[in-house]
N, C-alpha and C positions, 0 to 999 in steps of 0.2 A: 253678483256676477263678476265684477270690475276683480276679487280678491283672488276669483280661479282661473279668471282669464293672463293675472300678473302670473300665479303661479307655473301656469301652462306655456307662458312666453319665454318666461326666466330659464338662458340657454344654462344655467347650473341646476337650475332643477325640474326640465321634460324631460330631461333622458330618462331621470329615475322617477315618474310620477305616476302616482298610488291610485284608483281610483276606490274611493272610497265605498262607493255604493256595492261597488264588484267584488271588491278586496283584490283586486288584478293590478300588480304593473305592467305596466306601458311605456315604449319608449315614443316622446312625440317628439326628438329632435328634432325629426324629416318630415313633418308634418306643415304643410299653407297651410294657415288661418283665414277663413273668412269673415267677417264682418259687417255689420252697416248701422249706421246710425244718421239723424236726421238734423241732427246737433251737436257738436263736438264740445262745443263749452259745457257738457255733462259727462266728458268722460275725464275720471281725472289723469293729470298731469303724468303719472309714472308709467298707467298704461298707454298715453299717448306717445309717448316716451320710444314705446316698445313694437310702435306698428308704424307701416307705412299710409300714409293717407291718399289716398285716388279720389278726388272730387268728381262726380259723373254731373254734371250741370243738368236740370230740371227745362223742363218747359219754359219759354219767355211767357211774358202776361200776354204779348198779340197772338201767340200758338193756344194759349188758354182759350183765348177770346175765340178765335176761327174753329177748334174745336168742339165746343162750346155753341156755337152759331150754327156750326154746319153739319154736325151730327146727334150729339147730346139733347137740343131744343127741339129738334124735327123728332126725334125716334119717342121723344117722353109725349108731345105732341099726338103722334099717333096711337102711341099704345094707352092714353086718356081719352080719345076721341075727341079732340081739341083740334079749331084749327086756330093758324096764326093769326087772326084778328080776335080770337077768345083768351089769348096769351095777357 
């Protein structure tokens, strides 16, 4: 994936890119890319190179913890026929 995602960035070669499977070109100059990944130390260096990075920060551990508490443990709870002192 990392080798079609260089090719499809590389502004000397989307204008002209082939799609294999179609036998169609396409021009992707004008095209956003979207992406996500959960680890960046697995994409490598050149494609990193070639994007922008938006970090979207995750839940803190105390939002884990409250969600966790106050919805997740009551609803599994109930739908087991459990109550909090059988937990």
């Amino acid at each position: 994936p990392a080798a079609a995602l260089l090719e499809v960035l590389d502004p000397e070669q989307n204008s002209t890119f082939t799609d294999h499977y179609l036998n169609l070109p396409f021009d992707l100059s004008s095209i956003v890319f979207v992406a996500t990944a959960n680890n960046l130390e697995t994409i490598p260096a050149p494609l990193l190179d070639r994007m922008e990075i938006i970090e979207l920060p995750g839940y803190t551990r105390d939002e884990k913890v409250a969600i966790g508490t106050d919805y997740i443990v009551p609803r599994q709870l109930e739908r087991h026929g459990l109550t909090p002192s059988e937990l």
